[in-house]
C-alpha positions in Angstrom: 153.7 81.4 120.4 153.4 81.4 124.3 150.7 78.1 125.1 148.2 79.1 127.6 146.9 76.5 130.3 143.3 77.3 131.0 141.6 76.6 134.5 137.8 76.3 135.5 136.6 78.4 138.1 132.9 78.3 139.5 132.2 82.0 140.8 129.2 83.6 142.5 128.1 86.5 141.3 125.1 88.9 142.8 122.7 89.0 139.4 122.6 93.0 139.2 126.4 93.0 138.5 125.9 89.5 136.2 123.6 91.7 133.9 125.7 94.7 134.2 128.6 92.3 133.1 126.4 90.2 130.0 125.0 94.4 129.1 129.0 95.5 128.2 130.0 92.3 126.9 127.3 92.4 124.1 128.3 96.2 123.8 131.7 95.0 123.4 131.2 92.3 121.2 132.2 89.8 123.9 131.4 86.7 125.2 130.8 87.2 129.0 133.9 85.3 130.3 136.0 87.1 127.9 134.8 90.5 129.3 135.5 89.4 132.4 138.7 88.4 131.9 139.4 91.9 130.1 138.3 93.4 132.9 140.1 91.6 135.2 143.1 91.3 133.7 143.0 95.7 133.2 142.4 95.7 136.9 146.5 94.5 137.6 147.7 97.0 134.7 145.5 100.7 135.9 148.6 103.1 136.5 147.3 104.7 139.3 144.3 104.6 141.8 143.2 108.5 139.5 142.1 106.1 136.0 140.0 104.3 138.3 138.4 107.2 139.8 137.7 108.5 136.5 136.4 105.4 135.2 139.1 105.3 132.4 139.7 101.9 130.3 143.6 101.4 131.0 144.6 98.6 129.0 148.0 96.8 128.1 148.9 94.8 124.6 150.6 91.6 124.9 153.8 91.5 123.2 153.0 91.1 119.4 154.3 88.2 117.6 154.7 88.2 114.0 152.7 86.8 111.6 154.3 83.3 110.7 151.8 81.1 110.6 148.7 80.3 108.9 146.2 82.4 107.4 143.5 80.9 110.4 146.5 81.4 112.9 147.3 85.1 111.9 143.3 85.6 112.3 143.2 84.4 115.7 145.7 86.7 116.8 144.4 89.8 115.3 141.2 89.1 117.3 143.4 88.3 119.9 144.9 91.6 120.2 141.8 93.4 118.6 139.9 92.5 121.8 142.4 93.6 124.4 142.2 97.5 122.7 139.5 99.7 124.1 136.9 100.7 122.4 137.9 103.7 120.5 141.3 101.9 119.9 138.8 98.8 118.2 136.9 101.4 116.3 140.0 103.0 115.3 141.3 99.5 113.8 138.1 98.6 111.9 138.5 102.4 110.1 142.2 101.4 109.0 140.8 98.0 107.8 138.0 99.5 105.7 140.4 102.0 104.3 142.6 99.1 103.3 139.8 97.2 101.8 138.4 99.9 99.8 142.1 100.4 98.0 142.3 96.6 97.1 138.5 97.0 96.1 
């Protein structure tokens, strides 16, 4: 599994867009630096300048590695890659997991 190397980074932000940021994150079911860096990180993959005018959620998967390790390691990753789907993909996800669970039920 690729290691990551986090950084610190103290940013000023104007306090309308900080609530407008903390608003979608608890939407999202995020923390507020990981909707940032969501939101950031979609901003280098948006195909063309048109998603952005019409306020579209591009997004981009990491590569998927397989599940090898642990049970707490293969959870981590499925949140991992759970939280870099859009919304409809997430809701999409949690249908196919409570289909699952109501066969093994």
């Amino acid at each position: 599994m690729q290691t990551t190397i986090n950084t610190r980074l103290t940013l000023r932000l104007p306090l309308l867009l900080k609530a407008k940021l903390l608003r979608a994150a608890k939407k999202n079911h995020r923390s507020l630096n990981s909707e940032i860096l969501r939101r950031l990180n979609n901003s280098f993959h948006v195909s063309s300048t048109h998603a952005v005018a019409e306020n579209k959620r591009p997004y981009r998967l990491t590569k998927m590695e397989p599940f090898t390790g642990s049970t707490a390691e293969n959870e981590k990753m499925v949140i991992t890659y759970y939280r870099q789907c859009d919304p409809n993909a997430q809701k999409a996800i949690l249908k196919i997991i409570k289909a699952a669970h109501s066969l093994t039920s």
